[in-house]
PyMOL Python script that loads the backbone (N, CA, C, O; Angstrom):
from pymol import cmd

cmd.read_pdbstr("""\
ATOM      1  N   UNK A   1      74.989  44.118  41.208  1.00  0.00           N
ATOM      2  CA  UNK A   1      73.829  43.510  41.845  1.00  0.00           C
ATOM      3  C   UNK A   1      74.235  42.963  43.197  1.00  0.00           C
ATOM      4  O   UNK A   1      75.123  42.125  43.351  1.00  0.00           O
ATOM      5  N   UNK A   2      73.353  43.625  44.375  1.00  0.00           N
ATOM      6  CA  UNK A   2      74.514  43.193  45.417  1.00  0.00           C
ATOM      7  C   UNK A   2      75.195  43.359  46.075  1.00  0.00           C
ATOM      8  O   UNK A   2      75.328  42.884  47.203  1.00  0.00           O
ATOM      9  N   UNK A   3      76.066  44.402  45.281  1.00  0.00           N
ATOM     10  CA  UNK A   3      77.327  44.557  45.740  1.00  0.00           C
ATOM     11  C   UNK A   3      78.592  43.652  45.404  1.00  0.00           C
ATOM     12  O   UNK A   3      79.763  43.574  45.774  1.00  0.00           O
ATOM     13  N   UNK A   4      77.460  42.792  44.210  1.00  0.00           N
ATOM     14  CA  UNK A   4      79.010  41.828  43.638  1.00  0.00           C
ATOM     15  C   UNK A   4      79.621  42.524  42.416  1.00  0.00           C
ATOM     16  O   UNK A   4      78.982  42.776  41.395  1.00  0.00           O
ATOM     17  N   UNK A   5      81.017  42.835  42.627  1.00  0.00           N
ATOM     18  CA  UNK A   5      81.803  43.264  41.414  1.00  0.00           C
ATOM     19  C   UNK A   5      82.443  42.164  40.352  1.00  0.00           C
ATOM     20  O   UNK A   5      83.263  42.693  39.602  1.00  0.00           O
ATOM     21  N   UNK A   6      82.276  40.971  40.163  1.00  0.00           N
ATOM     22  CA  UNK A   6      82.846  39.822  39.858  1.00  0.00           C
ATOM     23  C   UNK A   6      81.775  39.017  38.438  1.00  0.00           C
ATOM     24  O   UNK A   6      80.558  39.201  38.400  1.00  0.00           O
ATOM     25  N   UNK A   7      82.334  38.369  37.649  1.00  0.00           N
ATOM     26  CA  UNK A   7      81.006  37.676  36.661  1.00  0.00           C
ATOM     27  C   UNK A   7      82.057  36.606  36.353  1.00  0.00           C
ATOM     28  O   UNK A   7      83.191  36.770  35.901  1.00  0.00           O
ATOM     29  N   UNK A   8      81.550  35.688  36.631  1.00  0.00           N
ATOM     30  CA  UNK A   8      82.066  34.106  36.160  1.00  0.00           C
ATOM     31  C   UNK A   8      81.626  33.776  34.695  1.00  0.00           C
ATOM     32  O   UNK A   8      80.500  33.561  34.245  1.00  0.00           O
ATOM     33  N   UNK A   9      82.938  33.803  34.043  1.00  0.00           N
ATOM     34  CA  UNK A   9      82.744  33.639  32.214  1.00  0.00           C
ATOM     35  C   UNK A   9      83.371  32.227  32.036  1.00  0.00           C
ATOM     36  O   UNK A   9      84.392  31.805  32.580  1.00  0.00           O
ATOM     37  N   UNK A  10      82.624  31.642  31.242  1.00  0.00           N
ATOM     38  CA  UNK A  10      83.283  30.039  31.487  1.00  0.00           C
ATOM     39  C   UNK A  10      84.539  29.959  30.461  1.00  0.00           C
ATOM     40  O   UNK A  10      85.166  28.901  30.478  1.00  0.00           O
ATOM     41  N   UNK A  11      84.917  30.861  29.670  1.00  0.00           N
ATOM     42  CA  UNK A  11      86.403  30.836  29.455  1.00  0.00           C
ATOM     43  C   UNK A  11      87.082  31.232  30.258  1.00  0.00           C
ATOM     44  O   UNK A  11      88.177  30.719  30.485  1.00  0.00           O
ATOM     45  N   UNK A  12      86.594  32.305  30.940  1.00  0.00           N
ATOM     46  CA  UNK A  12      88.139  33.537  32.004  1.00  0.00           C
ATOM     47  C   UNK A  12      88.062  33.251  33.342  1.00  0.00           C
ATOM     48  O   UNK A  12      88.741  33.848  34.178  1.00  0.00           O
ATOM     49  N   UNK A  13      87.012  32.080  33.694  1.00  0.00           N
ATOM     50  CA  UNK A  13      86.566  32.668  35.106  1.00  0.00           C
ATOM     51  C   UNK A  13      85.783  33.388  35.343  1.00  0.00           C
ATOM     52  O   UNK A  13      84.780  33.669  34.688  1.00  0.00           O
ATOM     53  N   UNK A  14      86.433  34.122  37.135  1.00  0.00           N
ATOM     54  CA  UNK A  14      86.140  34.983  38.099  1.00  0.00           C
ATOM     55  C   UNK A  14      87.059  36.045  37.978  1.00  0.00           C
ATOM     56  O   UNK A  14      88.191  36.203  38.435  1.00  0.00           O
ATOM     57  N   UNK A  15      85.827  37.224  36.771  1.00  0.00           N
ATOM     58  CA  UNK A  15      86.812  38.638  36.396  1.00  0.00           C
ATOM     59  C   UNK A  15      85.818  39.580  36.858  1.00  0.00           C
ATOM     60  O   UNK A  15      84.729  39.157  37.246  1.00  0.00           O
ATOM     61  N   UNK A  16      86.120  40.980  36.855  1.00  0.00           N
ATOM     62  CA  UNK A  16      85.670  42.007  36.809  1.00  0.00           C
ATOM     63  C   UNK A  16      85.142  42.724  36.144  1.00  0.00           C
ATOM     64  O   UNK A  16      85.415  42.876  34.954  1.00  0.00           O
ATOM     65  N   UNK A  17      83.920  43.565  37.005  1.00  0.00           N
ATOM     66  CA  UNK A  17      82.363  44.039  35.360  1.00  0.00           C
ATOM     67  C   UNK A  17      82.839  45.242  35.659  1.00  0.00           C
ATOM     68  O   UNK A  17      83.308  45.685  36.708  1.00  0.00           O
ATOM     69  N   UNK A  18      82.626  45.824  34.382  1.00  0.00           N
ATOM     70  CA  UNK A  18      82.820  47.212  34.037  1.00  0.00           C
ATOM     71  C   UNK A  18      81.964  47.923  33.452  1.00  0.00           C
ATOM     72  O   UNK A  18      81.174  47.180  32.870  1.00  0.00           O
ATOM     73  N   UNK A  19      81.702  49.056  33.302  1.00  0.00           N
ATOM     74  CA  UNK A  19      80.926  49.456  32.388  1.00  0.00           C
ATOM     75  C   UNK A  19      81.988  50.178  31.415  1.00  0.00           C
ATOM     76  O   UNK A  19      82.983  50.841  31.707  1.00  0.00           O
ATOM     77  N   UNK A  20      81.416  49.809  30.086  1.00  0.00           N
ATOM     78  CA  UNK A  20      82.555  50.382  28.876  1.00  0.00           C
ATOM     79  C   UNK A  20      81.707  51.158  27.837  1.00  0.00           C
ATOM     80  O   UNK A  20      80.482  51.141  27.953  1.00  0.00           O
ATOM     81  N   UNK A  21      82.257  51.790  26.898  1.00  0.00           N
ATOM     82  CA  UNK A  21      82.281  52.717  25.786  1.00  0.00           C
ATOM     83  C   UNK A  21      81.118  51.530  24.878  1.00  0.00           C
ATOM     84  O   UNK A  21      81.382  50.330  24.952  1.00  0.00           O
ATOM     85  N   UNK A  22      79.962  51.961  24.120  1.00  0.00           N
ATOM     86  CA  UNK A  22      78.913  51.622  23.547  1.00  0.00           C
ATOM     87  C   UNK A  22      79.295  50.904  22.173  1.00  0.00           C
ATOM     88  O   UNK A  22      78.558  50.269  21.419  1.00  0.00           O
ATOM     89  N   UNK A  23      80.903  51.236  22.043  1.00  0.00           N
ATOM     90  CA  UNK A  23      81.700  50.691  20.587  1.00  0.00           C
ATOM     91  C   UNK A  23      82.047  49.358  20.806  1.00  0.00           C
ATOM     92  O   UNK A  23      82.370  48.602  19.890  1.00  0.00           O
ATOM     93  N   UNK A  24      81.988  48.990  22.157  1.00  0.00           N
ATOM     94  CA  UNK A  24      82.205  47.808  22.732  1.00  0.00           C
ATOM     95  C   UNK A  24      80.495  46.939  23.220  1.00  0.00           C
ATOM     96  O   UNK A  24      79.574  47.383  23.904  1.00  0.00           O
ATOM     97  N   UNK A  25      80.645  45.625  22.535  1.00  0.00           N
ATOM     98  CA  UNK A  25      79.573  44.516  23.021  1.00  0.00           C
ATOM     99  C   UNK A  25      79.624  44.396  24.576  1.00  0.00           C
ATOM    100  O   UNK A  25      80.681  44.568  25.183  1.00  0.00           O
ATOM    101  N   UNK A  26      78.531  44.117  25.157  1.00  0.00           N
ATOM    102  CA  UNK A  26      78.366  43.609  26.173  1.00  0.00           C
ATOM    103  C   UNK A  26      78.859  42.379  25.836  1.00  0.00           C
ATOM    104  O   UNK A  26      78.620  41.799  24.776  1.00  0.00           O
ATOM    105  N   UNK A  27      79.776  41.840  27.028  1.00  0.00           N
ATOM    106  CA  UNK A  27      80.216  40.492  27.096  1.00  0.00           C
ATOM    107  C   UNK A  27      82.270  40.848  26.986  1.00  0.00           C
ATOM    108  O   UNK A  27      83.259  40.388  27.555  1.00  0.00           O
ATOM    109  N   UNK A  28      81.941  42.188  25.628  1.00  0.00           N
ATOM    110  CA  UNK A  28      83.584  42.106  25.993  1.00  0.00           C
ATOM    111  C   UNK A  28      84.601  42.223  26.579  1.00  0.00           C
ATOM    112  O   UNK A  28      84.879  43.354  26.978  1.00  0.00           O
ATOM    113  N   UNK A  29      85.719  40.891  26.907  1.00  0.00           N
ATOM    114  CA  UNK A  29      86.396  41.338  27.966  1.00  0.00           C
ATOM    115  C   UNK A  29      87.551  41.707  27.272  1.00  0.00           C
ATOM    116  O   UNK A  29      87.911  41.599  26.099  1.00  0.00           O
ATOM    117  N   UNK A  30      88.263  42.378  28.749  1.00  0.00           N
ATOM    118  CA  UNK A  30      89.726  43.096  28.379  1.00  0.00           C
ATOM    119  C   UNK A  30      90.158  42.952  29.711  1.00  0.00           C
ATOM    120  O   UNK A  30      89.536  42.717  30.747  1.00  0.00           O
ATOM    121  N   UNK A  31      92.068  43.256  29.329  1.00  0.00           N
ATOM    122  CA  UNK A  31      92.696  42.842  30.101  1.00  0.00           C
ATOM    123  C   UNK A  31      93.139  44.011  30.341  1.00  0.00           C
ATOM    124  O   UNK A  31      93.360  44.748  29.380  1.00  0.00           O
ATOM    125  N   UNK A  32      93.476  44.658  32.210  1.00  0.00           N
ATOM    126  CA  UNK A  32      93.252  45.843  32.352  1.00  0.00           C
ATOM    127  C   UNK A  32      94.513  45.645  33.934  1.00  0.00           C
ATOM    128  O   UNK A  32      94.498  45.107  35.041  1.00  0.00           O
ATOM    129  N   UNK A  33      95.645  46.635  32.918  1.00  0.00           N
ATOM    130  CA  UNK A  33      97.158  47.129  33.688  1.00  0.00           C
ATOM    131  C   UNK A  33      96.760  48.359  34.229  1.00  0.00           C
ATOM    132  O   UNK A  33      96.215  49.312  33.672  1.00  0.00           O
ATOM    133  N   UNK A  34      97.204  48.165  35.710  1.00  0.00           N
ATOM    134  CA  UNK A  34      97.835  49.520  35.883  1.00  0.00           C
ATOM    135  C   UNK A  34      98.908  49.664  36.896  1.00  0.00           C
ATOM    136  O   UNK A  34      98.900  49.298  38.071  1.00  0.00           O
ATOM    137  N   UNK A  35      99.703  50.181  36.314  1.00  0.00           N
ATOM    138  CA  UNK A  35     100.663  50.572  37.148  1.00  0.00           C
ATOM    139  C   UNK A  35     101.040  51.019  38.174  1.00  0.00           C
ATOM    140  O   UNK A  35     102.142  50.680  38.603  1.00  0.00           O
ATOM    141  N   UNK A  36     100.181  51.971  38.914  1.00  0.00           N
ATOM    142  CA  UNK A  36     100.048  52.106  40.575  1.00  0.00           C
ATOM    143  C   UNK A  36      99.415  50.707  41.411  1.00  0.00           C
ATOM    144  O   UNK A  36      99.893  50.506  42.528  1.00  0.00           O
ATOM    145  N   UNK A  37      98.578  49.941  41.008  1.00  0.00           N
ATOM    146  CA  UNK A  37      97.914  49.371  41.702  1.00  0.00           C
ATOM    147  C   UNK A  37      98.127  47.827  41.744  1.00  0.00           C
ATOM    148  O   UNK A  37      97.427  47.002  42.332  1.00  0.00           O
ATOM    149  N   UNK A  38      99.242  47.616  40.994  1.00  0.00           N
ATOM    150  CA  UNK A  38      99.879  46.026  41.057  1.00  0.00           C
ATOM    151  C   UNK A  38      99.205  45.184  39.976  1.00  0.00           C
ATOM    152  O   UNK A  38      98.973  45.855  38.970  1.00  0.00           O
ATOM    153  N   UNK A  39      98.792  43.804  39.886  1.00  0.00           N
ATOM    154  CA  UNK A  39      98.561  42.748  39.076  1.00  0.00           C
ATOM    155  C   UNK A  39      97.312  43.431  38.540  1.00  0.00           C
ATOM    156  O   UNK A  39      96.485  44.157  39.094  1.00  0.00           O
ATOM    157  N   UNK A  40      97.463  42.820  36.850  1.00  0.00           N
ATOM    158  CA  UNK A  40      96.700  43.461  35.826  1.00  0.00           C
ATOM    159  C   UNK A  40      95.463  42.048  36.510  1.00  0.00           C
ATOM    160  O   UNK A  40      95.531  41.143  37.342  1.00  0.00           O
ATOM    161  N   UNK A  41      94.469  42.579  35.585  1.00  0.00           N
ATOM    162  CA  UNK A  41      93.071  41.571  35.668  1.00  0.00           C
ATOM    163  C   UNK A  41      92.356  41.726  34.553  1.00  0.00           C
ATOM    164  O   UNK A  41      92.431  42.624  33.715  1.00  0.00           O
ATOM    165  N   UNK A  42      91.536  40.632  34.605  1.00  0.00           N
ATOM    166  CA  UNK A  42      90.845  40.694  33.279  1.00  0.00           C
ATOM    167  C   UNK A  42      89.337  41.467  33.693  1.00  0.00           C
ATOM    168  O   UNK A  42      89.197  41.773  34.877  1.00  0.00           O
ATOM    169  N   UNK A  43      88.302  41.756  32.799  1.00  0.00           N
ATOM    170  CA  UNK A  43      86.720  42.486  33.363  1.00  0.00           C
ATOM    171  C   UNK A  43      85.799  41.908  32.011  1.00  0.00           C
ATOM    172  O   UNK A  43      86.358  41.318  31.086  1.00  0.00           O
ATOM    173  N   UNK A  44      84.915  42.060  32.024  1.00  0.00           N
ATOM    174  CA  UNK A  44      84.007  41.795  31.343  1.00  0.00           C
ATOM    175  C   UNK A  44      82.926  43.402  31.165  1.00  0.00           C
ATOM    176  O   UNK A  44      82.315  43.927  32.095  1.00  0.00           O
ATOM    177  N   UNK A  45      82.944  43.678  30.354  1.00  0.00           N
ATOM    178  CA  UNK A  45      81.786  45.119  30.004  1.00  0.00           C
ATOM    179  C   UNK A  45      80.245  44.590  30.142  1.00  0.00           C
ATOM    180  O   UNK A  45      79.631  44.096  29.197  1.00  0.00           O
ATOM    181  N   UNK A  46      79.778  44.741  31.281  1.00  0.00           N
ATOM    182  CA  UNK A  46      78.537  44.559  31.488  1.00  0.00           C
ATOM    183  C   UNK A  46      77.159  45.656  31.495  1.00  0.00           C
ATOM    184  O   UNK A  46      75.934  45.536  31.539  1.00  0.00           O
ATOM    185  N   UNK A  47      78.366  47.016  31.408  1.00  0.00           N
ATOM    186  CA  UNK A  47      77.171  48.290  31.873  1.00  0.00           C
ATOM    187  C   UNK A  47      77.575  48.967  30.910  1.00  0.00           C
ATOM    188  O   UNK A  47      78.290  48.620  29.970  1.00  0.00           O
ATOM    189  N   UNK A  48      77.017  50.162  31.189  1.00  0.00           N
ATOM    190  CA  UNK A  48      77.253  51.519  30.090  1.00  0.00           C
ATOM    191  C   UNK A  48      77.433  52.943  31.175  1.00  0.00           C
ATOM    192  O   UNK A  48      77.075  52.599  32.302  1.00  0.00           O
ATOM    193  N   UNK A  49      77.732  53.927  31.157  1.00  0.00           N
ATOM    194  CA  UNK A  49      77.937  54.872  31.668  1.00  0.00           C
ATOM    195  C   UNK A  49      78.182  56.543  31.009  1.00  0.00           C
ATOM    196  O   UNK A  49      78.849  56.867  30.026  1.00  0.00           O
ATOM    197  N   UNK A  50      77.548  57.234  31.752  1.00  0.00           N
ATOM    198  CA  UNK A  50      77.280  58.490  30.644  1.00  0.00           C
ATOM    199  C   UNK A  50      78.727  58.995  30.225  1.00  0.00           C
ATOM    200  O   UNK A  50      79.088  59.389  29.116  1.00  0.00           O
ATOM    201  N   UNK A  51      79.539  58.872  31.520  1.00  0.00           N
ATOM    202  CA  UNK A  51      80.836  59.810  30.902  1.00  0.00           C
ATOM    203  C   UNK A  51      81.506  58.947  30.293  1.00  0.00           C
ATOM    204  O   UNK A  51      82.519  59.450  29.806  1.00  0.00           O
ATOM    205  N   UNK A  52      81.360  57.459  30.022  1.00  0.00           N
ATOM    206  CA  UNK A  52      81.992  56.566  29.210  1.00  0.00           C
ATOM    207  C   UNK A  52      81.863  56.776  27.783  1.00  0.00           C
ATOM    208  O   UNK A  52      80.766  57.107  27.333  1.00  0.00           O
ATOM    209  N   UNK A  53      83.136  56.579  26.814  1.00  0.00           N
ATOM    210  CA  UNK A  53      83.085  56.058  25.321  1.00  0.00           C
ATOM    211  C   UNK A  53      83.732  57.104  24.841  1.00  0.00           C
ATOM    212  O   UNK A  53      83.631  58.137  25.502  1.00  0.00           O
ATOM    213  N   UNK A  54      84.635  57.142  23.473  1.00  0.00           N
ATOM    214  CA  UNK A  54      85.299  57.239  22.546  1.00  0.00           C
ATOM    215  C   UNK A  54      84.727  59.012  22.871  1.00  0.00           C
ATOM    216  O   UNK A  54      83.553  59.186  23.199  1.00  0.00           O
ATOM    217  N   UNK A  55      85.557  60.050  22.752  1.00  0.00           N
ATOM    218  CA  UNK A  55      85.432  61.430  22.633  1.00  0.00           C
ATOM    219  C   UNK A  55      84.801  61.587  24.288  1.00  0.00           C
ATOM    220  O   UNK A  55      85.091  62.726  24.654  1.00  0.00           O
ATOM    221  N   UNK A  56      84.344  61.137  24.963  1.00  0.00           N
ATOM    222  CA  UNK A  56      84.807  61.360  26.302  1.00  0.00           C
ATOM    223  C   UNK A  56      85.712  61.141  27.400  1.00  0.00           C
ATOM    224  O   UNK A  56      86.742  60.494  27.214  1.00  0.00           O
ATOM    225  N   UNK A  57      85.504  61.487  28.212  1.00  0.00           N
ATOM    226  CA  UNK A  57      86.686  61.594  29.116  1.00  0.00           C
ATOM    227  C   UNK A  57      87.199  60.208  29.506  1.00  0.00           C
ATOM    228  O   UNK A  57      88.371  60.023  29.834  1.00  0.00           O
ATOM    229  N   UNK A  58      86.208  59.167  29.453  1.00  0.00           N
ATOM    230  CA  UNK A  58      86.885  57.478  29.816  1.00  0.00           C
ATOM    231  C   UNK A  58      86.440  56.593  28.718  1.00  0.00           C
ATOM    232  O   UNK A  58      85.644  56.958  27.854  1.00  0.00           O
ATOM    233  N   UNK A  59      86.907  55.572  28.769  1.00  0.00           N
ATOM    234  CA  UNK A  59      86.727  54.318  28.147  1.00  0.00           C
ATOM    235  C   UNK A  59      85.640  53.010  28.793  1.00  0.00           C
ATOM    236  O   UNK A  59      84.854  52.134  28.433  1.00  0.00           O
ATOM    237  N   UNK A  60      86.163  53.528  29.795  1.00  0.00           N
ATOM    238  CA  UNK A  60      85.730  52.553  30.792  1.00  0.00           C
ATOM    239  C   UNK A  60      85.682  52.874  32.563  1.00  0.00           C
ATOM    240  O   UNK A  60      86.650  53.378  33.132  1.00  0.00           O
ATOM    241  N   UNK A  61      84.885  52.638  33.019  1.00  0.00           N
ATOM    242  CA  UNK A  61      84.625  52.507  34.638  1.00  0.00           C
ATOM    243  C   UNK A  61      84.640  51.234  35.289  1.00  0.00           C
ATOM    244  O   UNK A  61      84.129  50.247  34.758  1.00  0.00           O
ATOM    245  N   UNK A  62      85.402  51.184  36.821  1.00  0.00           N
ATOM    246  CA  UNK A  62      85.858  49.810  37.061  1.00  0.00           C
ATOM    247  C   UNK A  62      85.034  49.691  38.122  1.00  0.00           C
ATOM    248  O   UNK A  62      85.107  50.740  38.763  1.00  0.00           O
ATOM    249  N   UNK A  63      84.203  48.845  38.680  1.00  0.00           N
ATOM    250  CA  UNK A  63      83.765  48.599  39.652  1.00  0.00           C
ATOM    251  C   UNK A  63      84.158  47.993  41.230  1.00  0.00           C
ATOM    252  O   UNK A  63      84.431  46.794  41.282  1.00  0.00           O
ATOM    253  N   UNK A  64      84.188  48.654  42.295  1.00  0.00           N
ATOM    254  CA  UNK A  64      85.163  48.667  43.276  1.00  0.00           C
ATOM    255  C   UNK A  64      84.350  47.483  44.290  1.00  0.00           C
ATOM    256  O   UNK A  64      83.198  47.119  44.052  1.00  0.00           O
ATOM    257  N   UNK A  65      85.031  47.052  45.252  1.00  0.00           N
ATOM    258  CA  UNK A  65      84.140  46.514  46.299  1.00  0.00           C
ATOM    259  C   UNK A  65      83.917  47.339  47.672  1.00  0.00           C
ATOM    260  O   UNK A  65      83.090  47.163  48.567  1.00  0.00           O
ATOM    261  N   UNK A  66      85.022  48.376  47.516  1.00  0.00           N
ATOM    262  CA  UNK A  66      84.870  49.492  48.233  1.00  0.00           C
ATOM    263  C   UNK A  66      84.895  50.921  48.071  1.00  0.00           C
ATOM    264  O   UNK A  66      84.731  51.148  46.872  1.00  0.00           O
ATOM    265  N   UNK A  67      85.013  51.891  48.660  1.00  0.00           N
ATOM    266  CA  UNK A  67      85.460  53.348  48.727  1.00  0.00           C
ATOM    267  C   UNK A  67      87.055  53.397  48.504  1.00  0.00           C
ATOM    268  O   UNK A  67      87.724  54.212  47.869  1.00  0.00           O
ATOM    269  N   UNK A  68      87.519  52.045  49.371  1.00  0.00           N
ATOM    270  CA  UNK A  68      88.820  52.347  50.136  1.00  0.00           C
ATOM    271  C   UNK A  68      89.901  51.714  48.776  1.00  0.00           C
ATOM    272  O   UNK A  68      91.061  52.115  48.685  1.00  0.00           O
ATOM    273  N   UNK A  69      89.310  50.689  47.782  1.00  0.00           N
ATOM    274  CA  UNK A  69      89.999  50.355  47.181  1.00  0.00           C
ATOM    275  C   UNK A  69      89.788  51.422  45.649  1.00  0.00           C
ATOM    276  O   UNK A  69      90.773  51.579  44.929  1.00  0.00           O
ATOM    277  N   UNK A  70      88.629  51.998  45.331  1.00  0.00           N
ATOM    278  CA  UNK A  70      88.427  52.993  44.517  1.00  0.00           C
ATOM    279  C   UNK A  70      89.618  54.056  44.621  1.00  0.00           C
ATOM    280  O   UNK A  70      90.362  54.320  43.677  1.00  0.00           O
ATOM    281  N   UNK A  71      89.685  54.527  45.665  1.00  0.00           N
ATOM    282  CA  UNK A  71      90.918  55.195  46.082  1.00  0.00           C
ATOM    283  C   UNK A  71      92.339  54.918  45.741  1.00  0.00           C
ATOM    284  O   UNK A  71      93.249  55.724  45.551  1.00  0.00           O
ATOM    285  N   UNK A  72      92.349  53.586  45.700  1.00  0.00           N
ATOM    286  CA  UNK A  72      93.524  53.655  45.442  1.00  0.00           C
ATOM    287  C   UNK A  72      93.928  53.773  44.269  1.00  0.00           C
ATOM    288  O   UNK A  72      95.008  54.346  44.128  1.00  0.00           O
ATOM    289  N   UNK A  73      93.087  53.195  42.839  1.00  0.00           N
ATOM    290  CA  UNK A  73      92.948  53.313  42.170  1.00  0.00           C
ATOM    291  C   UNK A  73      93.179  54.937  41.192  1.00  0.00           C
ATOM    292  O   UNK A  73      93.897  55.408  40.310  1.00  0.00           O
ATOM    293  N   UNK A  74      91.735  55.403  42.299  1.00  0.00           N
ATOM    294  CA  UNK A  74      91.820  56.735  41.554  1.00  0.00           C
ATOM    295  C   UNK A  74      91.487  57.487  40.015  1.00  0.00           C
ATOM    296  O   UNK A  74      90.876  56.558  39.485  1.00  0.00           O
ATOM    297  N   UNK A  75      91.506  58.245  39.307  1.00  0.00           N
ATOM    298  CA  UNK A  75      91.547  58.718  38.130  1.00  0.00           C
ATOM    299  C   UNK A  75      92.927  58.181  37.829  1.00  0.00           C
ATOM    300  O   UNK A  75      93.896  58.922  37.990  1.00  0.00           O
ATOM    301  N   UNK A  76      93.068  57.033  37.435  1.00  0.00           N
ATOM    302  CA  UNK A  76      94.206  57.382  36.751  1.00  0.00           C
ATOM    303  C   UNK A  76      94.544  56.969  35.705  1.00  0.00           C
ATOM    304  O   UNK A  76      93.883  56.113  35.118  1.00  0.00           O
ATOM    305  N   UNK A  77      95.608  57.458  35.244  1.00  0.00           N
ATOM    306  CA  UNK A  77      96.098  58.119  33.583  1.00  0.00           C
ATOM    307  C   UNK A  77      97.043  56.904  33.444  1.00  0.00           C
ATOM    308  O   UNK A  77      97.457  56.795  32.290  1.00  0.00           O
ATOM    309  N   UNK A  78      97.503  55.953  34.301  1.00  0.00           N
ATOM    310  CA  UNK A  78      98.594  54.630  34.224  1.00  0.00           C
ATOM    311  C   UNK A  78      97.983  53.426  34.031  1.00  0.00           C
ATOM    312  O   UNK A  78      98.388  52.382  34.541  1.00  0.00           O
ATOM    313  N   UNK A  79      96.803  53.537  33.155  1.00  0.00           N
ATOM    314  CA  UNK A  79      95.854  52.508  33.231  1.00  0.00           C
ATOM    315  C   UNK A  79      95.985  51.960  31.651  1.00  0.00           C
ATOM    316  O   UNK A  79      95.597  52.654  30.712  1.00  0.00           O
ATOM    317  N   UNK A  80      96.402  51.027  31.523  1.00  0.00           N
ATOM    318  CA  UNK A  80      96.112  50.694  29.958  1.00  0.00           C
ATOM    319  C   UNK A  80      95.026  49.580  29.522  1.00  0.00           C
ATOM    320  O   UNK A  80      94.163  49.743  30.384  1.00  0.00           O
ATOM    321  N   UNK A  81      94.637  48.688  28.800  1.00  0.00           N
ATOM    322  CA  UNK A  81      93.754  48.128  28.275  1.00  0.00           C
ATOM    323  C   UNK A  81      94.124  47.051  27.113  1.00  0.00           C
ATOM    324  O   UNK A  81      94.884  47.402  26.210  1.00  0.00           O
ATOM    325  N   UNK A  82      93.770  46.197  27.131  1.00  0.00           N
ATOM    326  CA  UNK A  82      93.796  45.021  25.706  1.00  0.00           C
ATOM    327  C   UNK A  82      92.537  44.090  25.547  1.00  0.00           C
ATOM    328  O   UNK A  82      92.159  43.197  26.305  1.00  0.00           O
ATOM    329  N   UNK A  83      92.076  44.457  24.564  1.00  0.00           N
ATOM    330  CA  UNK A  83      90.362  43.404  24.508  1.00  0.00           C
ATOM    331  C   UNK A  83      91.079  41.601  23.821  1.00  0.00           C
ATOM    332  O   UNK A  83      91.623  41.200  22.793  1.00  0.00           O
ATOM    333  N   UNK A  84      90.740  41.160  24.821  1.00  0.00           N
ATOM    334  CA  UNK A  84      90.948  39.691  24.670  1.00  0.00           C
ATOM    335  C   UNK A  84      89.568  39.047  23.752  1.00  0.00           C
ATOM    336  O   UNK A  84      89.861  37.973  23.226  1.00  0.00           O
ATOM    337  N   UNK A  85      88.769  39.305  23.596  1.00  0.00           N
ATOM    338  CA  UNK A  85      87.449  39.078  23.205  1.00  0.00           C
ATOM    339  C   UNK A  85      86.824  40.169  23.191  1.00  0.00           C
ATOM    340  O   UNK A  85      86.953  41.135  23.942  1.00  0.00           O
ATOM    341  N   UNK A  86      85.811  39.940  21.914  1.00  0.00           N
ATOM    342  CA  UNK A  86      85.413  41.067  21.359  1.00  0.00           C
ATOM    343  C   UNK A  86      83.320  40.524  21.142  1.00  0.00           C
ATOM    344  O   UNK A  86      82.799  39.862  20.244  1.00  0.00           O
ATOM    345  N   UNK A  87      82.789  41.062  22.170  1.00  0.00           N
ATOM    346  CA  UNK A  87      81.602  40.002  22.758  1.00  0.00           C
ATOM    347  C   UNK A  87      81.278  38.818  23.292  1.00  0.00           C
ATOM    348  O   UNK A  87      82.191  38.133  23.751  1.00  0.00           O
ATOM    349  N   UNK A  88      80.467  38.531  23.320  1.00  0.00           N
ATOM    350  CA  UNK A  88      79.865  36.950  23.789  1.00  0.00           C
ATOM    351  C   UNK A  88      80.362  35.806  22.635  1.00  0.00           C
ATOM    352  O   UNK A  88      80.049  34.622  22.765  1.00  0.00           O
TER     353      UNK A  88
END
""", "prot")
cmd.dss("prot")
cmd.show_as("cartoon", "prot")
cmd.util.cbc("prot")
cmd.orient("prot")
C-alpha cells in the first residue's frame, strides 16, 4: 500500500510483508536468511500469490522497495526460512 514494504507487529517491530503459501495464516511471521544478500530479517505473510505455496515453484515472495534491490536478491535458491509464529 504505497509503496510501503514494512508492517509494525507489536512483538517484532518494523519487519517485512510477504506474500506466502495459503498453508500459512496471515499474520505469520518468519525469519528469512539468505546468503547472497547479508543480514537475515524477519516478514510477516500479509498476501497470497498465484505462483506461491507447497507443490509450486515458491513458498514465498518478498517485497522490494525497489527494482534495484529485487535484483539483488534475485531467484534465489540460498534463501532459507524459520516461522517464529504461526498467525496472529
Amino acid at each position: 500500500r504505497g509503496g510501503n514494504i514494512y508492517y509494525t507487529d507489536a512483538t517484532y517491530g518494523k519487519i517485512r510483508i510477504v506474500a506466502g503459501d495459503r498453508s500459512l495464516p496471515f499474520g505469520t511471521i518468519i525469519r528469512v536468511v539468505n546468503s547472497n544478500a547479508g543480514v537475515p530479517f524477519y516478514a510477516i505473510v500479509l498476501d497470497r500469490g498465484g505462483a506461491i505455496g507447497i507443490g509450486k515453484r515458491y513458498m514465498f515472495d518478498l517485497l522490494f522497495a525497489s527494482e534495484a534491490d529485487a535484483m539483488k536478491w534475485g531467484l534465489s535458491k540460498n534463501t532459507t526460512f524459520e516461522i517464529v509464529r504461526y498467525g496472529y
